[in-house]
Structure formats: C-alpha cells, structure tokens
N, C-alpha and C positions, 0 to 999 in steps of 0.2 A: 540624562543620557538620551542620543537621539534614538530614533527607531534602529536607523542601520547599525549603531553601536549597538543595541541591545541584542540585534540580530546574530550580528557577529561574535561578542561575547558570549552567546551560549555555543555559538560553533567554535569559537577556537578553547572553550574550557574541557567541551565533552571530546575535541581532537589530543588534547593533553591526558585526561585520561584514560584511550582509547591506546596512545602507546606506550604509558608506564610501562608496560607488563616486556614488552619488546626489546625497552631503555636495559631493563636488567639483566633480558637473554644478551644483548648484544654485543661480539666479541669483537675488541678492539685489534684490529690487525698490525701484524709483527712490525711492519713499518713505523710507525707509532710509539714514543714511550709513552707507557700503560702510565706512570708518575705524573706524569706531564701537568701542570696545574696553570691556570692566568696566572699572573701576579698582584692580580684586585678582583674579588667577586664582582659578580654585574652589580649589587647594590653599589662599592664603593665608585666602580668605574664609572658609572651611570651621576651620581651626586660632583662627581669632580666633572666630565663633560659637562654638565648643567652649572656648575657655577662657577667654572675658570676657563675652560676651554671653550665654549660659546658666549658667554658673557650675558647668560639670558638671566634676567632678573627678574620679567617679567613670568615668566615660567608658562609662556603660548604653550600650546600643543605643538604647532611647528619646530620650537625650539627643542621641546621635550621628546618630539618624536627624534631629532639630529642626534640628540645626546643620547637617547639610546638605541639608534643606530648604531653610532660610534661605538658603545659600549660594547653592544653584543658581536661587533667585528672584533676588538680587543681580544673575545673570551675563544677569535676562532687565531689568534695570531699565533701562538706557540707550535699549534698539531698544524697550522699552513706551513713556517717555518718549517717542520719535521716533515711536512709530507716532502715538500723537494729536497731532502737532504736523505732521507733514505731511498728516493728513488734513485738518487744518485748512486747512492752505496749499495745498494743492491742490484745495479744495475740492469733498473726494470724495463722492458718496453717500450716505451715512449711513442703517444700519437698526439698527430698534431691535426685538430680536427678546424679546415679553413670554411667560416661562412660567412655571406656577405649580411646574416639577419640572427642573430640572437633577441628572438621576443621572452625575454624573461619575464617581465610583468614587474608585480611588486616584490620586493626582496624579504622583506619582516617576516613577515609570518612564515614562508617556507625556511627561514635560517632557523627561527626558534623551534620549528615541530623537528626538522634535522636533528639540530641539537641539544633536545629536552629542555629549551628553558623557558618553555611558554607558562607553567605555573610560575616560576621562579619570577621573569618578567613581570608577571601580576603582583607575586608581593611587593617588587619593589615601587609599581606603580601605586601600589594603596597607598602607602606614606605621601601620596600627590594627588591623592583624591584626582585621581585620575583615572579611563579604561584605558586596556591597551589596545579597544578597538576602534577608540578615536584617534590614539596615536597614528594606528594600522591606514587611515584614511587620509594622513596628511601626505601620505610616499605616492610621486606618481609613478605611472607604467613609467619602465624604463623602455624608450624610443630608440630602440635596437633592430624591430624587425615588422615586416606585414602583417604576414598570414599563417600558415598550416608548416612552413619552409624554417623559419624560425623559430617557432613553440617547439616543434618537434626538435632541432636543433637545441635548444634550452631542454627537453626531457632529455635529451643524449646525455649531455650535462650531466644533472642531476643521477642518471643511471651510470653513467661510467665511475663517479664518485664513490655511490653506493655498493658497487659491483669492486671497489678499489683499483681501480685501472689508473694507469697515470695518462692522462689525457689533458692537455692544453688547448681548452677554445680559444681563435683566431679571431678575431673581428673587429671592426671599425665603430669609433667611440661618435654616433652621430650627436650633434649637434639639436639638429630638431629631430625629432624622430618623422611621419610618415606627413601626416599633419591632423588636427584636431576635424573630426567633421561636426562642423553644424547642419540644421536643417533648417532652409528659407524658403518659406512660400512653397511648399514641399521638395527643392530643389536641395542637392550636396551644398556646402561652400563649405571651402579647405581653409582652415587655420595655421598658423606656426604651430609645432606643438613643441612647446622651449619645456621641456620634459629636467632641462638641467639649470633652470631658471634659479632656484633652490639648492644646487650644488647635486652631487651626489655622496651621499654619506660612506655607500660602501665600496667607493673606490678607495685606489693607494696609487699616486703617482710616481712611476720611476725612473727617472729621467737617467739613471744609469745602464737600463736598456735602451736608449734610441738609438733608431738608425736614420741612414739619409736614404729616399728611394730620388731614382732620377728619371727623369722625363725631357725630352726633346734632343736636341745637339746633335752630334754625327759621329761616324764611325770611319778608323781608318786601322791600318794593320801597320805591323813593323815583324821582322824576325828578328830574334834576338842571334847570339854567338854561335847558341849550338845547333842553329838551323829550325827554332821552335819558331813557328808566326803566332804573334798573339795580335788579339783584338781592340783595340782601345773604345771608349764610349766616351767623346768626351764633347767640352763647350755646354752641355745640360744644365737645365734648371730644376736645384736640387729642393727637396723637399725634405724636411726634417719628419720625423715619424714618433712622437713622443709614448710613450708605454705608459697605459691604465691599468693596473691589473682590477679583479672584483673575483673575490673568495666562492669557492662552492662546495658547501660541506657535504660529505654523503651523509646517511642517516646513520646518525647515532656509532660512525663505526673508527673516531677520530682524524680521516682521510679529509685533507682539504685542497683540491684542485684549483686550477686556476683559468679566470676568463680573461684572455691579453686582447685588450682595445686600442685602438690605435687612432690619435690625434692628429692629423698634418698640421704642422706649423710652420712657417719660413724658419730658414737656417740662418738670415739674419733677421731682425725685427723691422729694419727698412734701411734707405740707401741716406747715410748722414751727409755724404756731399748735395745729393737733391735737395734734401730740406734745408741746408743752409743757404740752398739760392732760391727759397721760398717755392716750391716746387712739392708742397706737402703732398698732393696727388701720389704723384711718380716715389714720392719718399716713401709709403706704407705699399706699392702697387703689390711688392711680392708676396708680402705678407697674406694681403688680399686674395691673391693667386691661390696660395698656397692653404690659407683655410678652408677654400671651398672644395676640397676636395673632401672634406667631413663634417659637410656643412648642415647637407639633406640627406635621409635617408632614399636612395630610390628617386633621383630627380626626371623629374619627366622627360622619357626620353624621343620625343615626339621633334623635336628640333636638333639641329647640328650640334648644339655648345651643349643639349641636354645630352647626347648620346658620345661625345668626348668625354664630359664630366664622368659620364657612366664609367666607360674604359677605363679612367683615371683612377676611379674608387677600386676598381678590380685588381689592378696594378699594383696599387698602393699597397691593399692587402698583401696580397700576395707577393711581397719584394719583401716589406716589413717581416713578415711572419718567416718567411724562411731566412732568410738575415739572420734573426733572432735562433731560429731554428740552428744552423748553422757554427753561428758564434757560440753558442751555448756547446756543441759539438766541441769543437776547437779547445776550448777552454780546460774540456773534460780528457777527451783524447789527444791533443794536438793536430797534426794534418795526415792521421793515417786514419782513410774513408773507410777501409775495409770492411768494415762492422756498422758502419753507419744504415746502410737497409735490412742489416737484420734485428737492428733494435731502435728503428724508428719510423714510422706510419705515415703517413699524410693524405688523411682521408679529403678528397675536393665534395663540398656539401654540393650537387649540382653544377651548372655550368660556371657560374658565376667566378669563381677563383682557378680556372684551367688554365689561366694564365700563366700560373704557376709552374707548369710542364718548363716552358722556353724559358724562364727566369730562371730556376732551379739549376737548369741548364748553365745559363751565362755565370751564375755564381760558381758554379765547380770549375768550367772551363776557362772565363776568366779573372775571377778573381781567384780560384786555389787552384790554377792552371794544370786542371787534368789535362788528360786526351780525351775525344771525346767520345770514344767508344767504353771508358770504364766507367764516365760521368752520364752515360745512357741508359749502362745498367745501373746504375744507381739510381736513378730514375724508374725506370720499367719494375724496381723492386718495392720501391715504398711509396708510389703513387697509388691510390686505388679512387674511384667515383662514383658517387650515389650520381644515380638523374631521377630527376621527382617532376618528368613531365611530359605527356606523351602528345603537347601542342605543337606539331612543327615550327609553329612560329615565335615558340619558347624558346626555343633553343637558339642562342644568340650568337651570331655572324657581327665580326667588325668589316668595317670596308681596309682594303690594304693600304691605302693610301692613308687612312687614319694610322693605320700601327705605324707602315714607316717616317711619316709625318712628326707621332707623339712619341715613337718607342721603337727607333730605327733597328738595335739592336735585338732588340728582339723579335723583330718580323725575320731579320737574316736569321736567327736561328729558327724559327719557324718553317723556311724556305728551306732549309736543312734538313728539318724531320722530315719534311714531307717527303724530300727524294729521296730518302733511303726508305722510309717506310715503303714508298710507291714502290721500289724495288720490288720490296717483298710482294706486295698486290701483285709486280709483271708476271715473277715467276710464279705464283700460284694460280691466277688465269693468264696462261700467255697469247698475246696477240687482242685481249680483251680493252679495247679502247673506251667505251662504253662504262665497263666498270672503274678503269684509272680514275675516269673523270667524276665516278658519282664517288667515290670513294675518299678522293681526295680533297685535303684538309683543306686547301685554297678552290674556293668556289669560283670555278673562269667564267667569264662574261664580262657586258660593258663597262660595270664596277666589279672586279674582284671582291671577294671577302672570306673572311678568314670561318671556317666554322670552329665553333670554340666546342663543340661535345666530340666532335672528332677529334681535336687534340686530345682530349681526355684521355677518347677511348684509345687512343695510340700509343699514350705512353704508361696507363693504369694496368696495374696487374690482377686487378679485380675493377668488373663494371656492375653494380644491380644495381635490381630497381626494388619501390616500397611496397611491391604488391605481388601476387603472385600472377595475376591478370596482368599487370602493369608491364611486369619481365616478361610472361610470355610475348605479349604484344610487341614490344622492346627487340626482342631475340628472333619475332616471323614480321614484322615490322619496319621500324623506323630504323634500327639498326642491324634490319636483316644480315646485308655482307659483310660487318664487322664479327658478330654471330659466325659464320659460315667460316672465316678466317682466322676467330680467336674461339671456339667455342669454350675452349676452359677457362677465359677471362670472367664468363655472363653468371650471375646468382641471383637468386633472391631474399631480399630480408625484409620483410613487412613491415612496416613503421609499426609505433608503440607510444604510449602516455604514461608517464611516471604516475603512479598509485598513489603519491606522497601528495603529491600535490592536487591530483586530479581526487582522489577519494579522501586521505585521509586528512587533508586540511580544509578543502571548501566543503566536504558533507560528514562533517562529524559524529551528526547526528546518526547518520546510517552507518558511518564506520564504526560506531559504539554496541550497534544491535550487532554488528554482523560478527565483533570481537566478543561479545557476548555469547555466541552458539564455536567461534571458529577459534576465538583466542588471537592473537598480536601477530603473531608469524606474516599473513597474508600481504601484512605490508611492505616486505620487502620478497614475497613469494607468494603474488596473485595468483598463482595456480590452485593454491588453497581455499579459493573462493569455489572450486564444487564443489565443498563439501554443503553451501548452499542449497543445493539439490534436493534434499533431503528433505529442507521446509517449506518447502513450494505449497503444498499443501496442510500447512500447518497452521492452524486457522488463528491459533494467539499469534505467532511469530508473523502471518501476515498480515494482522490487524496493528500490529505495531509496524509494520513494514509503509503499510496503507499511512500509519497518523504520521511518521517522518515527512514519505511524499508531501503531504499536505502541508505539515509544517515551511516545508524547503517553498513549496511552491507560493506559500503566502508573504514569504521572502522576495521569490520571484516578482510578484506583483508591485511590493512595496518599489522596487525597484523600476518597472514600468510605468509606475503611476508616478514618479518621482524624474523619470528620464523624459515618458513619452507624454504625461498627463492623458493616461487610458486605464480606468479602470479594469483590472481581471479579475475576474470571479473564480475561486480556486475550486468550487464545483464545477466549471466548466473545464473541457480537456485542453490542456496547453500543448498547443502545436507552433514547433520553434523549428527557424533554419536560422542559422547565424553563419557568416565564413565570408569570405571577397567575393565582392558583388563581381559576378563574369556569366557571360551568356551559358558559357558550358556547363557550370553548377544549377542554373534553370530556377534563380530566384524569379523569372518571369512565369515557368507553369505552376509553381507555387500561388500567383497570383491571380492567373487564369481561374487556378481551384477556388480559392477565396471570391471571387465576383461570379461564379457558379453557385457557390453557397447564398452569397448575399440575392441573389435573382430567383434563387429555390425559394428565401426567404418573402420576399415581395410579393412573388405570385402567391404566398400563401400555404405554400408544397412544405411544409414544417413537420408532416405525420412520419415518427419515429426519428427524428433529427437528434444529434447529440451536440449541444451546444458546445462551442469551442472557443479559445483565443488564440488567434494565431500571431506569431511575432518572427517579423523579421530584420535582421542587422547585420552589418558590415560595410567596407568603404567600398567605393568604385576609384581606379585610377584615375587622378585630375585628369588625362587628356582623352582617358575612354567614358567616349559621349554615348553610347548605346546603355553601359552600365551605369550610368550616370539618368538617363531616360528611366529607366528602369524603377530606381531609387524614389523616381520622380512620379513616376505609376503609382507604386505603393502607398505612398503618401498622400494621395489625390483619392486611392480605393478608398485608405481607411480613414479618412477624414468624412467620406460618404457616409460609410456604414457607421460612425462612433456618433455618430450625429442624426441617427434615424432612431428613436426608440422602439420603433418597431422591428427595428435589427436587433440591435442591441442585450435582447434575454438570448438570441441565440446564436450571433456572432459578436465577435470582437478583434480589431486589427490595430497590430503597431509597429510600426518600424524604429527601431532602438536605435540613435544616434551616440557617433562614435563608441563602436562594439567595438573591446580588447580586451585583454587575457583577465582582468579583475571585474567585468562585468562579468565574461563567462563562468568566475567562480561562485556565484550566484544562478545564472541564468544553469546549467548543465544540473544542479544537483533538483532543481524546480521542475525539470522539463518531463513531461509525457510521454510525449512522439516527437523521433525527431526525422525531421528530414534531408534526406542522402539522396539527390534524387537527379544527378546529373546525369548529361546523355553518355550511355555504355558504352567505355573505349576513351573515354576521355579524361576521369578523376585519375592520378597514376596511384592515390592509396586513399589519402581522407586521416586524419585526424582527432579531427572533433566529432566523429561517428563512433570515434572509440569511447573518448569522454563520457557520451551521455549513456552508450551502453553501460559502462559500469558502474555508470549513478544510477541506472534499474531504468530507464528509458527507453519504449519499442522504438525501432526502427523502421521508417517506410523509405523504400530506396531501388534501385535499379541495380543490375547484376554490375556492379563499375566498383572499381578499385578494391580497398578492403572489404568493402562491403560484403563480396562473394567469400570471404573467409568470417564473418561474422556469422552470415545463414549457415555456414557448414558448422558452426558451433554449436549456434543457438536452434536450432532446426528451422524446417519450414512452417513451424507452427506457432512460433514466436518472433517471426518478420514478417511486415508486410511488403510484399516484393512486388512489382511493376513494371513493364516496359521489352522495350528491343533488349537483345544482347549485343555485343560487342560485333559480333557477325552479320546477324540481322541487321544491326545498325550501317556496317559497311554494301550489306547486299541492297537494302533500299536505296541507300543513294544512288543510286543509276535511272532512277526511276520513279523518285518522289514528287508525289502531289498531292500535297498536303491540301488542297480544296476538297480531294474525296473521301479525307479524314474530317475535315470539320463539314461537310454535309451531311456525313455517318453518324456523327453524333451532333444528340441535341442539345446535348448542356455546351457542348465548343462552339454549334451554331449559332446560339445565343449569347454568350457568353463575348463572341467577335462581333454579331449585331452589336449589343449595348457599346463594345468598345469603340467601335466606328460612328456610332449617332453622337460622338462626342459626351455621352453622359459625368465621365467626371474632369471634362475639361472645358465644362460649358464657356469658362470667361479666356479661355487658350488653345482656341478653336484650331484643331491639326498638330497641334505638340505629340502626340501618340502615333501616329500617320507613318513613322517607322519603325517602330512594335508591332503596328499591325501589318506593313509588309515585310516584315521580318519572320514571322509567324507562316506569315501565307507563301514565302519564296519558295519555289521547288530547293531552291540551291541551300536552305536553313539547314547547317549541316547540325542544329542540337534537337532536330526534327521535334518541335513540340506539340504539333499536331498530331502526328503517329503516335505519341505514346497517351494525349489527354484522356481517353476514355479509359486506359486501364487505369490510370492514375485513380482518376474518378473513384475506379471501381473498388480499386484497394482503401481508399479514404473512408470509404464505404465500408469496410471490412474492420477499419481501424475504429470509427466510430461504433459498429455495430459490438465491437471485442471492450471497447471502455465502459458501455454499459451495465456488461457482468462484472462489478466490482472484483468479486474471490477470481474469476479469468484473468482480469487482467494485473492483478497485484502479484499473482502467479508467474504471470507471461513475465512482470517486472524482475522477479526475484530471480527465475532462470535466466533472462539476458544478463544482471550483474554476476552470477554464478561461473557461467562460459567466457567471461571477459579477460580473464588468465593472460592468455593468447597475447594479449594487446597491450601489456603491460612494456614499457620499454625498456626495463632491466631482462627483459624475453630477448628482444629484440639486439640490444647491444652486448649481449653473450652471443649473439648468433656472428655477431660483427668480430667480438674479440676471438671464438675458437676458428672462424673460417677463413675471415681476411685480414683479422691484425696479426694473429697468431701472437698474442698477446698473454697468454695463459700465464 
C-alpha cells in the first residue's frame, strides 16, 4: 500500500466510525419508502460489474474502481427513483438551481460516507486484497467548475439534499474541464484536462430528456384569425442538448436529487449528400459546430470566437434547462401556468445564466403563447439571483450586435424589457435622464451592450449577495439605484461549506475526537460544534487536538513533497493561501512577505523567528498575463530559498501545481494559518476561509468578504486581522502613493530593492518589471503597499501566538468551535425559508 493509501485509509475508516452513531439516529423522510431495498448488495452488484459488465479480467484498480462505482450508483437507484416520484405526488416545491460550474471534485467517497457504506465497501474490497483508497485515487476531479463559484455550487447540492429540498442542478457536462496546470521553468502551461478520458461511472444518459436549443436564423411575425401576432424564430441552427443526469444523496436520510448536465450534439451527425461527393470536411462541419459548445470549460474569452463561444454556453444552458423545466411542467399539469411560480424556483447562480430572464420569456410567449404581461409575472415570481462579485468588470456585458447576430430573438425581447422596465425608472425619477441611461439594461455608446446583472435584477424577485459586506456594498454600491427602486428585492445569505465533506470525510481524524466529547449530531447541525468551548482549555483534549494537527499536517507534506518536491517540516508553522491566482486575492503580498522573511534571514536577523512553510496554489486564467507573472514570481522566490541551506531551517516555499478540490482535502485539514488576505471591498464572501476555519486553522485576513463574519464569531483574539477597510480602501484612492508606503517601511524598502536588482531573475533580466510597477502605481487599486507593513506586523503576531503551543491549539479549537455559521446547510435554509419559500 502506498503512503497516500495508507494516509487515506485511516481517514476514511476513522470517518466511518465517526458516523455510525448518526446512521442510526437518522430519520428517513416521508418521501421515501422506509422498505425500499437494492435488488443486489454492493458485494453481489460489485462482483457482476467486475466480471460481466466491464469485462475486466485483469482485475487493475482502474477497472475495479468502475465497478464499484457502478455498483454503489445501483445501491442509490431505487430511493433516486422515489425521490422524484414522490416529489411529484406530494407536490413539493421545486428549484431549479442554473450554474454555469458545478466543481464537485471526486464522487466515491462523499457517496459512501452519505450513504454508510464506507465500512461495508471495505469488506467487499478485502476479498480483492485490495484498499479502497487506491480505488479512491483512480476517480478524477470531475471538470465541471474553477474556483470558489462552483464548490460552493456543489455544497448547495450536497445541503439541499441533506435538508430534503427538491432541487435540480442545472449544468453543462464539459468535455475538458478548466485545463491541467503544469509548471515550466517556473512558468503556468495549460493542459487538456480530458477529465472524461475514462468515461464517467456515475452518470446515466437520457436521451429521453433532450431538447433542441437554437441559435442564429431570423425573425418575422404573422397574426393569426383571432387578431393574436405571433413570433416566429426560424431558418436556425439547431443544436441537440442531450441529458446526463449524476445522483446526489443527502446524508443518510434516503433523498436522492439530481445533477442535469447538458451535452451539445448536432441534431444530425453530418450532411450525407456532402460526404457522398467526397466533401467529408462540410460532411461532419455541424457536428463540429455543435460540440464546441461543451467542449471547454470557460474558454478564453479574450478574442471574438472566445467571447461568442462564451454566449453560446450561456444560452445553451439556459434554453436546455428551462425546456426541460417546462416540459416536465406540462407533462405534470398540462398548459394551465397558474401555479407554476408558486411551486417552482429558479435560482440564476451569478450572471452567467440571466440569459435565462428573455428565454423563459420567448418559451411562455411563444412557444405556449401567453400574453405577455401574465408570462412577466411568471417570471418576476420565480426568478431570484445570487451575484458573487463585486469586480465591475465581472459582470458580464454582450455586445448587441452579437445577441442580435447569434440570438435575434431574443435581443427583441430584451429591447422589450428594457422599455417597459424603463417606464417604471421614468415615473419614479421623472425627467431624470442621467439615471434612464445608467439604469438601463442596454449600455449606449459606440458598441452597445447588453448588461447581463441588470437583466437579472430586473426580472428576479429576490437579488443577494454571499456576504454581509458584499450586500451592503451591493445595495450603497454597484447596484445602488436598483437598491433605491426595488429595496425589498436586496438580502443577504452568506455562503457556506458542507460539514460532510469539508469535516467529516477529509479530517476524520479530528471529526472522531470532536464526536467523542459532542457525539454524531454536529454533522448535519454544526452549530453543535460550541459546545467545543468548553475544552479550549482542557489540556488532555488539546494534546490530542494538538497530535491530530500533526498528524493531518504530515499528510500535508507528504503531498508537497510528492507535487512540489519540497520538503515540510511539520515542526515548522504551515502557512497556506490556495484559491484563483487574481491580483485582488493578493497572492503577490503574500510574496512580498515571503522575500521579507527570506532577507530577515540572510542578513542574519533570525532572533526569535518562528520557522515556517509557506504554500501557495491555484490557476491563473490562460489569457491573464499579470496572474500568470505572478505564478511566475513564486516559483523563482522559492526555488531561491529551497536551495539556500541557510534558509532552509527557517523558511520553506512551494507553490502546488494544479490545486483542486482533492488536493484541498488534504491541503485544509494540514493547514495552520491561512490566508484571507484580499484588498477590502473586493472578495464578495470566500470560501475556502470557511474550510480551514473548521478544520481548526487561524486565520490572517483583511476586514473583506466573510471574513468580517468569521472575527464576529471567533473574536478578536483568535484572528489575525490586517489592513484598510473597505472605506479606507475607497478614501485612499484619491490620493495614493504608494512610494511613501514603501519608503515608511523598511522590510517593503527592501524587499522592492532585491526585487528590482533582478535577484531571482538573474538569467530573465526585466521579466518582473511589471510587478514592480504594479506595486509602485498610484493608480494599484489592490494598494499593496498601504497595507504591507500591517501585514508584516500581523505575521508577526501570528508567528509570535504559534510559539505558545497550549495558545495556540486553543486559538485552534475556538476557531473550529464558532464555525456553525458557515456550514451550508446554514446557509440554504436561509435560501429555502426566505426566498424559495420552499418549507
């Protein structure tokens, strides 16, 4: 067995019997027959996959991992069955949650600890002298999503299940997912990442749900007899939409929801009179066409055909899913809408699917020929939109000439919202010309363009954001006069991290000690974790709290020394940022700090130093070249310092290539300190700040996003805090000069000398030369000159607090303690009582 098997097999056995106790409380809901049984145990089903339905003789692990994939989908097929046939018959609520990124990660293991059968799994594995956590190793990420936008999308999942909601994920089945990064010569290089190379085991194809979405052609009108004008869309090139579903069990409570993927295919497979005059080209062209619309995840949209494709994948979504959405309607009620927005959702994840408003639209109007003032309100009732981003230049604008180019009919109705919506704007500011124009949904100028968050907010009956910062900003902000005109649309719901996944599968080990004082409940009701509190000071319970860390963190290592070839010493303090390399998240003053350290170290300035390893990972966007610089920094520092042994006892640096949701289940239960440490006013919540808090991780960060709801938990005596606030950060910029920030201090002074004498670029003389006038611009709106010396000063604080062992295992215990909060089953009961009304 290798090391990461052996690592892993004591985490997913001590995760098994950490929820026995849970398995037994846990009450199968009404929906569900309690009877319900497979029709083959996983042993049999698992032996038949392996010797008839794969044909593997050989008995790989690859093969063995399929087959019991396969097997343990089987054991979830009856209660999936039942879940939508008594949603139907009880007729439950229904949301249809649309995103363009479901980062699920691996499937195994969170299916088995769902559904108790991670022991059961192992017996059947022993008769194969096999583990199951080499099986565990053969499943890749599934290539579904980026960053923080996705995972969280996949904890919705996972909490809607467990919470029993009926909810149906929306999303596009990519092909490759983001793409693989390696690291060259310290440089990114993007990979295919054919994630579906291997198939995927825990889909189901059903080619009885497609639909056709259409793109391009024209529009012309006709009235019919009785004076009604309808619209026609016609001459399009259709696109077939084929249906993947992929199962998702809540915990232990029989409920199995459903994730609906969506494949483009051509609606024919090619033109047979081309190929018969030897014209094979032209013969597959559509085909060709038509796959690339779920070809890449997120194709770069820095060019023309990348920023169409984009539109195209939005589209697509959203035409498919509500089609589906629809039909499924029909089917159930026939064509009376009436009830249709009181018992069904359609939550838009972000801008990405607001396309959806004007589609939803063209389908009531004309394909089940409302009028269009009761297919409005049908709309205005079940539309609602998260926005998870407070970049202006996030927020995504098409050019008009693209909609009516690729998607004529639905710019027209576009141009339709807008002037009756603008109505409403006249008469509430009248004669106010100034706000028509900033209000409105087509952005005038040389090129027009369509804003895609203002549709949202225009036809959503609920708008928030993931943070309580984020909304406020949001509501006195970016979307101040929407605010001012719809004030009871705007709330807030904080994001959230499933427990299941984040605690009780990748840190077993700690989730055993903590069910050992708290008992099984917590994991599906983190709020149970303060009762924590109590042993903060409890000197056996934090010596055992203390030998977990270590343990997790010598995990951690293994895994750095195995990715980055860098030694960690798990005596030293692990300091980790992991997330999307983006200027605003400020993997760059993280590195500033790091080459402060290493220059303390040099000169010799070591008196009272707390040795450290820092680790940093994630991707940069193929065409953003400053984040991509960045990447390129890092890799250049710590190849410096890993290669100085006089560094070396008291720094250590690595940057983890390709970081995704299965290294972080490692990397978050390892970590120490983590860092949150973006400019104020810019994260819209965070994430992965939740993660490592209630894996018992201090946190160093700036007043941004969740963070400021983390410090109101865990006090000010258990974060280390640093920097501008969100105001201060607006008030300096009028008047930043950052040269009399790094003159004021002497570790930035130096710190920009070394980086300008070219020291780690000696053989790539000027490669850094925009880092450093990035740094130095007045106009640097992530100001990381203004905030480096508190940084500093708090690192300082942080190292000085690691030193007192019983301090800081303490500090550890109250940050997982106060983590409740952040639990996403929190968070999507806030979702189901306020804006699904889903109860």
């Amino acid at each position: 067995m290798t090391d990461a098997s052996k690592k892993t097999s004591t985490r997913r056995s001590s995760a098994s019997t950490t929820a026995k106790t849970a398995a037994k409380k846990a009450v199968t809901p009404k929906v569900i027959k309690e009877t319900c049984e497979p029709c083959d145990s996983l042993k049999v089903a698992f032996g038949r996959q392996l010797r008839y339905d794969l044909s593997r003789d050989d008995q790989s692990e690859a093969g063995m991992f399929h087959a019991l994939a396969i097997a343990v989908k089987e054991q979830l097929l009856d209660n999936w069955r039942d879940t939508r046939k008594a949603d139907i018959q009880q007729g439950k609520k229904h949301v249809a949650y649309l995103s363009l990124e479901f980062l699920m990660g691996r499937a195994m293991g969170n299916a088995l600890l769902n559904m108790n059968l991670t022991d059961e799994s192992r017996a059947v594995l022993n008769d194969y002298a096999v583990s199951l956590e080499a099986l565990e190793q053969q499943e890749h990420d599934a290539g579904l999503g980026n960053g923080g936008l996705g995972r969280l999308a996949a904890c919705f999942l996972d909490s809607c299940a467990t919470l029993d909601l009926s909810v149906t994920g929306y999303g596009i089945r990519y092909e490759y997912g983001m793409f693989l990064q390696k690291i060259v010569d310290g440089y990114q290089v993007e990979q295919p990442d054919r994630w579906l190379r291997d198939g995927n085991p825990w889909e189901v194809r059903v080619p009885q749900h497609n639909v056709t979405v259409k793109f391009f052609g024209h529009t012309h009108s006709y009235t019919d007899a009785n004076g009604r004008c309808h619209m026609l869309w016609s001459d399009t090139q259709d696109v077939a939409a084929v249906a993947y579903d992929m199962p998702v069990p809540g915990y232990r409570n029989g409920r199995v929801n459903t994730l609906r993927l969506w494949k483009a295919e051509a609606t024919n497979e090619f033109d047979l009179a081309e190929f018969n005059q030897g014209d094979y080209t032209e013969a597959v062209a559509a085909k060709n066409l038509a796959e690339q619309i779920t070809m890449v995840l997120y194709p770069n949209d820095s060019s023309e055909n990348g920023k169409e494709l984009r539109l195209r994948q939005q589209y697509f979504l959203s035409s498919a899913s509500l089609q589906d959405l629809l039909r499924n309607w029909v089917g159930q009620h026939g064509m009376d809408f009436s009830e249709f927005a009181k018992l069904n959702a359609i939550q838009l994840n972000d801008t990405h699917p607001a396309i959806a408003v004007p589609e939803l639209m063209r389908l009531l109007v004309d394909v089940y020929e409302m009028d269009w003032d009761p297919a409005w309100d049908i709309v205005t009732h079940c539309m609602a939109y998260t926005n998870h981003t407070l970049l202006p230049e996030a927020l995504e604008r098409w050019p008009v000439r693209m909609f009516q180019y690729m998607l004529p009919r639905i710019m027209e109705i576009i141009f339709e919202i807008n002037a009756r919506y603008l109505d409403q704007v006249a008469h509430r500011w009248p004669g106010d010309t100034a706000k028509l124009r900033n209000m409105s949904i087509i952005e005038e100028g040389p090129v027009p363009h369509v804003r895609m968050a203002y549709l949202a907010i225009v036809a959503s009956y609920s708008v928030n954001g993931v943070a309580a910062l984020h909304t406020e900003l949001l509501m006195s902000g970016l979307f101040r006069d929407f605010y001012e005109l719809w004030p009871e649309k705007f709330n807030n719901r904080t994001n959230g991290v499933t427990p299941r996944r984040w605690m009780a599968y990748c840190n077993p080990k700690l989730a055993s000690l903590i069910s050992s004082k708290l008992g099984d409940a917590w994991v599906t009701d983190l709020a149970k974790l303060e009762g924590l509190k109590k042993f903060a000071d409890n000197r056996s319970f934090a010596d055992a709290w203390y030998k977990v860390k270590q343990e997790n963190k010598a995990e951690l290592a293994k895994l750095v020394a195995e990715r980055c070839h860098v030694e960690f010493d798990t005596a030293m303090m692990f300091d980790v940022q992991v997330k999307r390399i983006h200027e605003y998240k400020r993997q760059l003053l993280n590195i500033l700090h790091v080459i402060h350290l290493y220059q303390r170290i040099i000169n010799g300035d070591t008196q009272g130093m707390q040795p450290r390893c820092v680790l940093i990972g994630g991707k940069a966007a193929p065409g953003y070249a400053i984040a991509k610089l960045i990447i390129k920094l890092a890799n250049n520092v710590a190849h410096m310092i890993n290669c100085d042994p006089k560094v070396n006892p008291w720094l250590r640096f690595a940057f983890l290539p390709d970081y995704n949701v299965s290294a972080m289940e490692t990397i978050c239960p390892g970590t120490d300190l983590s860092e949150q440490i973006s400019t104020a006013g810019k994260e819209a919540s965070g994430t992965g700040n939740m993660k490592f808090m209630m894996n018992g991780a201090m946190t160093i960060g700036t007043l941004d996003g969740a963070n400021i709801e983390m410090l109101e938990q865990v006090g000010d005596d258990n974060f280390f805090l640093f920097g501008l606030n969100a105001k201060q950060v607006e008030e300096l910029r009028r008047h930043y000069r950052p040269w009399e920030y790094i003159s004021a201090s002497e570790g930035l002074s130096g710190v920009m000398s070394l980086l300008k004498s070219g020291h780690f670029n000696l053989q790539e003389p000027g490669i850094f030369d925009p880092l450093v006038m990035a740094i130095e611009s007045p106009t640097d709106p992530w100001m990381l000159a203004a905030d480096f010396e508190a940084f500093r000063i708090a690192q300082l604080d942080a190292a000085n607090a690691y030193q007192d062992r019983q301090r800081w295992t303490a500090m550890s215990i109250l940050n997982t303690a106060a983590s409740g909060r952040f639990s996403s089953d929190f968070t999507i009961a806030g979702y189901r009582d306020h804006i699904w009304n889903a109860k």
